[in-house]
DORO-715365 format. One record per residue (C-alpha): y, x, z. Coordinates in steps of 0.1 Angstrom, whole numbers. Example, Ala and Ser with C-alpha at 12.3 -4.5 7.8 and 13.67 -1.06 7.14 Angstrom:
<atoms>
+-------+-------+-------+
:    c2 :    c1 :    c3 :
+-------+-------+-------+
:   -45 :   123 :    78 :
:   -11 :   137 :    71 :
+-------+-------+-------+
</atoms>
This chain:
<atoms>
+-------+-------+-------+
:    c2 :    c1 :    c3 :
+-------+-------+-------+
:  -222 :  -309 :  -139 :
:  -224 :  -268 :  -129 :
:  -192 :  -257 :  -106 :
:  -163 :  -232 :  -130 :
:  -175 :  -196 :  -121 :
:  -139 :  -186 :   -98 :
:  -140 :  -155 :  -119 :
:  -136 :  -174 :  -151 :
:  -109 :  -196 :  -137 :
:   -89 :  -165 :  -127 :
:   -92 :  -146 :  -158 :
:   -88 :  -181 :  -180 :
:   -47 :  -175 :  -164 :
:   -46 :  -141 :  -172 :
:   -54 :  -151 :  -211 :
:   -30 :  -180 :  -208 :
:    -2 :  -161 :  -206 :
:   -17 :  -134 :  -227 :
:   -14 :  -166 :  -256 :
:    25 :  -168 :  -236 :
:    33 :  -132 :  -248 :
:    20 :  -141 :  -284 :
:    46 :  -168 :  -292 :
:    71 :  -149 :  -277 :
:    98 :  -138 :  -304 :
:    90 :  -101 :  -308 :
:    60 :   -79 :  -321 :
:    24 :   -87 :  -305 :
:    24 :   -64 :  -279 :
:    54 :   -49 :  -276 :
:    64 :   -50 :  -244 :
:    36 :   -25 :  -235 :
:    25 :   -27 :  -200 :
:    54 :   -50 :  -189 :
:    31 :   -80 :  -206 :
:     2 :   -67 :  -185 :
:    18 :   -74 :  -153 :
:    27 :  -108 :  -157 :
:    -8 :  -113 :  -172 :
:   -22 :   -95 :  -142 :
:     1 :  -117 :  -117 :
:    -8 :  -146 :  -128 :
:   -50 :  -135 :  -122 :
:   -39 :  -131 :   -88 :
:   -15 :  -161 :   -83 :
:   -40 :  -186 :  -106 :
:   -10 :  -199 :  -122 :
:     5 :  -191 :  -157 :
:    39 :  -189 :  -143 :
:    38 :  -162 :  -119 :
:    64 :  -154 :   -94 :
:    77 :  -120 :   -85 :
:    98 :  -138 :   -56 :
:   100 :  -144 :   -24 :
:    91 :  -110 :   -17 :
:    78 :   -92 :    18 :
:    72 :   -57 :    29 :
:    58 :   -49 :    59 :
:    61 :   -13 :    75 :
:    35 :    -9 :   101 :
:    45 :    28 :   125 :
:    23 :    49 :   145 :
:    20 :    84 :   156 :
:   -12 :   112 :   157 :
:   -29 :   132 :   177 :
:   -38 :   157 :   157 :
:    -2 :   167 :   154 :
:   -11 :   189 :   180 :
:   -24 :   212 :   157 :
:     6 :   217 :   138 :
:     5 :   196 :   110 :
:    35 :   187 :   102 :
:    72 :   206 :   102 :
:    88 :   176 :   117 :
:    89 :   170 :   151 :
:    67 :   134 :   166 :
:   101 :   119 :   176 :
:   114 :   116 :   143 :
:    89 :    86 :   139 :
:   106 :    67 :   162 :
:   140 :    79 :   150 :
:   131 :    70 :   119 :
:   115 :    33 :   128 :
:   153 :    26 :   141 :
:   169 :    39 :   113 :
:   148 :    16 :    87 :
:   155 :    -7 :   108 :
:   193 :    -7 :   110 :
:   193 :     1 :    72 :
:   204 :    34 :    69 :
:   161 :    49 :    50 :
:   156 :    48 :    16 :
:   133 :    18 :    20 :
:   158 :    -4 :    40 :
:   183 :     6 :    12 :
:   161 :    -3 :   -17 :
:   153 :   -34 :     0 :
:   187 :   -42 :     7 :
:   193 :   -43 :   -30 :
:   170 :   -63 :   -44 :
:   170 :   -88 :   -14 :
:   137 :   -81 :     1 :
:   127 :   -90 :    33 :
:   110 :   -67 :    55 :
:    95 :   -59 :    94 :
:    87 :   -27 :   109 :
:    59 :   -30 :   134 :
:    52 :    -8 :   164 :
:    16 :    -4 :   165 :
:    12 :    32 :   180 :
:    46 :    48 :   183 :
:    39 :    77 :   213 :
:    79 :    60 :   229 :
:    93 :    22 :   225 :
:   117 :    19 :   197 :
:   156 :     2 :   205 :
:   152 :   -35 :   204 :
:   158 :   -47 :   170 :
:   154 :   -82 :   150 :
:   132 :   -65 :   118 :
:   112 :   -42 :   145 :
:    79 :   -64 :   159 :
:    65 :   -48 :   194 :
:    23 :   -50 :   186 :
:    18 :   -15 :   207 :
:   -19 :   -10 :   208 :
:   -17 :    29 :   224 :
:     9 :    50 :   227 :
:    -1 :    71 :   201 :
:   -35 :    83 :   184 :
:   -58 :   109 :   201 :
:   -66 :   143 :   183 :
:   -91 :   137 :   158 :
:  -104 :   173 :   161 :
:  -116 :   168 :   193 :
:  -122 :   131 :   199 :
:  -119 :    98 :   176 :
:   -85 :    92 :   170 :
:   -89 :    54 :   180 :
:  -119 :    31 :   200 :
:  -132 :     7 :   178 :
:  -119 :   -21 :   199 :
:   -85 :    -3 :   191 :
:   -92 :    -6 :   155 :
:   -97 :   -36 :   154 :
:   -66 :   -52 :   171 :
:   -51 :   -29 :   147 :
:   -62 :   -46 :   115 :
:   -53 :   -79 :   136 :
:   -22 :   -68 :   138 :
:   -21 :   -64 :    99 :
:   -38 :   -96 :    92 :
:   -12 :  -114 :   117 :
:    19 :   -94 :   103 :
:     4 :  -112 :    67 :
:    -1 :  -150 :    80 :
:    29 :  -152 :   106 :
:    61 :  -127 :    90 :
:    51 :  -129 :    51 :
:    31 :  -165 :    47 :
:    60 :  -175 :    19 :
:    59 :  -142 :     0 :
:    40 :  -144 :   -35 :
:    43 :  -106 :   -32 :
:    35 :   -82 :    -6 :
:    43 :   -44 :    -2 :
:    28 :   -29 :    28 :
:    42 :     5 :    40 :
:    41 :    30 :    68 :
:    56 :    55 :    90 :
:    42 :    84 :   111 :
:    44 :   118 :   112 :
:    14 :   134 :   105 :
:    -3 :   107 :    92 :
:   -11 :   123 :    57 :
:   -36 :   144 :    75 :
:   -55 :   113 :    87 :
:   -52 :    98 :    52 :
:   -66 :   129 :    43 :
:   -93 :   128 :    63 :
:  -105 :    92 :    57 :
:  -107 :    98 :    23 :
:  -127 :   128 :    29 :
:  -150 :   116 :    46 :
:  -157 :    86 :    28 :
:  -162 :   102 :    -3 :
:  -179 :   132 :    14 :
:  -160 :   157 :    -7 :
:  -142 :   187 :    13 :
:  -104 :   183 :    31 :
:   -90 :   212 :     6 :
:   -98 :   181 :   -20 :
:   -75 :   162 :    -6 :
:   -50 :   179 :    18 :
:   -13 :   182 :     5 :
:    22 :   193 :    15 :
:    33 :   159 :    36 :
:    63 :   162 :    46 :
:    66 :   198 :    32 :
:    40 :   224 :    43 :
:    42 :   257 :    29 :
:    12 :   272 :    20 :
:     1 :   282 :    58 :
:     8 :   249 :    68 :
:   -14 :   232 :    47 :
:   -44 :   256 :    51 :
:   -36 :   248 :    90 :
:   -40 :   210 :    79 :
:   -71 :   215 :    60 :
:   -89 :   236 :    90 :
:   -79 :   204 :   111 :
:   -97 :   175 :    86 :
:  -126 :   202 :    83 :
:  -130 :   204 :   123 :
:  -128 :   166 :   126 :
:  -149 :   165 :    95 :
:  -176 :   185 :   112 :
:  -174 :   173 :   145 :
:  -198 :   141 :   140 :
:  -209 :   119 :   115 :
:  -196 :    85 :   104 :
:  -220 :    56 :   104 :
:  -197 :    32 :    86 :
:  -163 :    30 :    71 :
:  -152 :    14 :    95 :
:  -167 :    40 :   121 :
:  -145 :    66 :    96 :
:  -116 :    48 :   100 :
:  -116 :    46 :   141 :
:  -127 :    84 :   143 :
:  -101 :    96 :   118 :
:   -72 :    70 :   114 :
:   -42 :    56 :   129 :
:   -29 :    24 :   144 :
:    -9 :    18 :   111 :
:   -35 :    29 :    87 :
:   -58 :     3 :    99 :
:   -30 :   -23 :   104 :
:   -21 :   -14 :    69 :
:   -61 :   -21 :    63 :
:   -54 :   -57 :    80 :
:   -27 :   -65 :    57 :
:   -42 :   -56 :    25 :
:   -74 :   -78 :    36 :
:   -49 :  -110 :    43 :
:   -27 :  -105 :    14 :
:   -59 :  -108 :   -13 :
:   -75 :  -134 :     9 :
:   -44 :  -156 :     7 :
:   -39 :  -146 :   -33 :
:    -9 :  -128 :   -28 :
:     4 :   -99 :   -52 :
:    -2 :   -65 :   -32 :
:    23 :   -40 :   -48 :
:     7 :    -6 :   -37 :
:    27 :    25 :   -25 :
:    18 :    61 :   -22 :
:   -13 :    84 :    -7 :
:   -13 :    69 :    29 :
:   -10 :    33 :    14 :
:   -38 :    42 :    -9 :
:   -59 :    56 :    16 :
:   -59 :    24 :    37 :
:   -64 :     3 :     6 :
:   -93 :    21 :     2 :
:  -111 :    14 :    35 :
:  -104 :   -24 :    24 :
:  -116 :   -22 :    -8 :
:  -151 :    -7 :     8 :
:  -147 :   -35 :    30 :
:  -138 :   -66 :     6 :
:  -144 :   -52 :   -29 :
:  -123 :   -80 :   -37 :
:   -97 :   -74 :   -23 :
:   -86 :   -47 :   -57 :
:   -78 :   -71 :   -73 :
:   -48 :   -84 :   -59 :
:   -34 :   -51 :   -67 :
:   -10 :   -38 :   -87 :
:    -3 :     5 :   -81 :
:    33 :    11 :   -81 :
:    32 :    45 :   -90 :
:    18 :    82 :   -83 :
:    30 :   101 :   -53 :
:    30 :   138 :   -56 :
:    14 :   142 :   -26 :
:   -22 :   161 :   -34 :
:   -52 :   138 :   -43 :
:   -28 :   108 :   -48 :
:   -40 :   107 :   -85 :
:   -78 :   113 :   -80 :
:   -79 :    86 :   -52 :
:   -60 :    62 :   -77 :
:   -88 :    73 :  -100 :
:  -114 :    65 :   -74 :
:   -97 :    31 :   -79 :
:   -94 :    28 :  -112 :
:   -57 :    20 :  -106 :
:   -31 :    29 :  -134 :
:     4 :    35 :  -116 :
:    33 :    17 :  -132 :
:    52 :    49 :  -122 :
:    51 :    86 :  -120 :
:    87 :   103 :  -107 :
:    69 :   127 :   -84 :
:    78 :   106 :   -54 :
:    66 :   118 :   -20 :
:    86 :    99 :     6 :
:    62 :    68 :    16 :
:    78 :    38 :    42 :
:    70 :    17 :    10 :
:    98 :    33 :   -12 :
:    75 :    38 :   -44 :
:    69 :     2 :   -44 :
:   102 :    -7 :   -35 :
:   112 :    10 :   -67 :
:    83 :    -2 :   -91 :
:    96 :   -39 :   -78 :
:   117 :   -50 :  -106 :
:    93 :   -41 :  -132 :
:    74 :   -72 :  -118 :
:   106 :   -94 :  -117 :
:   114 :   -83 :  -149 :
:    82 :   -93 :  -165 :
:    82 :  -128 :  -147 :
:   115 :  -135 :  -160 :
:   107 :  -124 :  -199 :
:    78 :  -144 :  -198 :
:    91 :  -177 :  -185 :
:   131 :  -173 :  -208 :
:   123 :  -157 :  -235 :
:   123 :  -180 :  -267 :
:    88 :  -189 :  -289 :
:    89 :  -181 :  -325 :
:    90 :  -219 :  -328 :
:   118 :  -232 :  -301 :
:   142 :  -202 :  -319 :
:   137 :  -207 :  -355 :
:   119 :  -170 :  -359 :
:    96 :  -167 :  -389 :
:    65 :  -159 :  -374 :
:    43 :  -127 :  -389 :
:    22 :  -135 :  -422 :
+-------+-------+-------+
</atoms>
């Protein structure tokens, strides 16, 4: 007797529930996208009664070199201003978080200074910070690696109950290396894919693109992985790590914004695979956002013009997925409530 194709067993789930959703007491189809998920959930979780809880996030925080060439109006030391204050609860993230009863780490990976010890902050320093990209790789591919360790650790050891995972980030400047990787992987020119961050004017951003077009110029990339140590960050490829875990141990991985997008995007060159374990919270309205999400073929749940990152995005696409868990496995069939069913 032949082996079930794993494909076919996954998608044999997704049209269980699908069937779910029929005998449900309300019009076939409804519910609009909100039956999707579920159906999509329970792909990933091979189950047909997925779970949007327990939840995890992981934060992973580094700074760049190539703030040096003036990339960003915030100063570096807000990075580690901001990992404490995530941390204590006082970000958006922690704050979201807080209210739907997520659990969450931030890890150091590359912070230039040590953060003030704290329970939800985990110390996995590679470097001090990222070099400048312009004139040398950002990272040693020994660095990367440990990096997407780190990631693939933060996945097995923090979140190894979670049914869902949302991976995040924090690091001035890191737009710019998003920027870059995507760049160069798709070979198309930085002004493609160079936004505001933080909030560039106009000057700043040109200033941003000249930097991904020098680091763009200054050698070729003989992998994607090769892109990732020349251009990236300590959290973009712990972010990478995490995204590689999380599919590999059939997790849900609610996506956030541009950087989070960007490091999904090495993965999926990596582990084609690993897309689909994902669901795309929503569209940042940071610049090439939605063309990468079309690169993707991801369709955001969301699109509120969101720009902030540290996870927030997914934080607030969250309940959608709770949502359609909890209509799927309560609502009444057409039989068990007495409904008359369409003729």
């Amino acid at each position: 007797m032949s082996k079930p194709n794993p494909t076919e067993v996954h998608t044999d789930f997704h049209r269980v529930v699908e069937a779910r959703w029929l005998a449900k007491t309300k019009p076939p189809g409804s519910l609009g996208r909100i039956e999707q998920i579920a159906a999509l959930m329970a792909r990933i979780q091979r189950t047909d009664r997925p779970r949007a809880a327990p939840v995890s996030m992981l934060l992973f925080a580094g700074d760049h070199g190539v703030y040096e060439e003036a990339v960003s109006p915030y100063p570096q030391s807000v990075t580690v201003q901001m990992v404490e204050n995530i941390a204590s609860g006082g970000a958006a993230s922690s704050v979201l978080a807080a209210l739907h009863a997520i659990d969450y780490h931030v890890f150091d990976v590359g912070l230039l200074s040590a953060p003030a010890h704290h329970g939800r902050i985990v110390e996995r320093n590679i470097r001090r910070g990222s070099r400048n990209f312009c004139r040398e790789d950002a990272m040693t591919h020994e660095e990367t690696l440990r990096a997407i360790a780190v990631g693939r650790e933060a996945v097995t050891a923090i979140a190894h109950d979670a049914s869902v995972i949302i991976v995040g980030e924090m690091g001035i400047a890191n737009t710019t290396s998003a920027a870059a990787i995507v760049a160069a992987l798709l070979g198309q020119p930085a002004i493609d894919w160079v936004g505001a961050g933080t909030g560039l004017d106009a000057a700043g951003v040109a200033r941003k693109a000249r930097a991904v077009n020098a680091a763009l110029s200054r050698r070729t990339f003989a992998s994607d992985l090769d892109a990732l140590t020349a251009l990236g960050g300590y959290e973009i490829a712990a972010m990478t790590g995490a995204y590689l875990e999380a599919a590999a141990k059939r997790k849900v991985i609610l996506v956030d914004g541009f950087i989070a997008t960007a490091a999904l995007f090495v993965a999926a060159r990596m582990e084609p695979s690993v897309l689909e374990s994902c669901i795309f919270s929503h569209c940042s309205n940071e610049r090439g956002h939605r063309a990468l999400l079309g690169e993707l073929c991801g369709q955001p749940l969301l699109d509120l013009g969101m720009r902030l990152g540290e996870g927030s995005g997914a934080l607030i696409a969250y309940p959608l997925l709770v949502q359609s868990c909890e209509l799927l496995e309560n609502m009444a069939t057409f039989t068990s409530a007495g409904v008359d069913e369409r003729t």
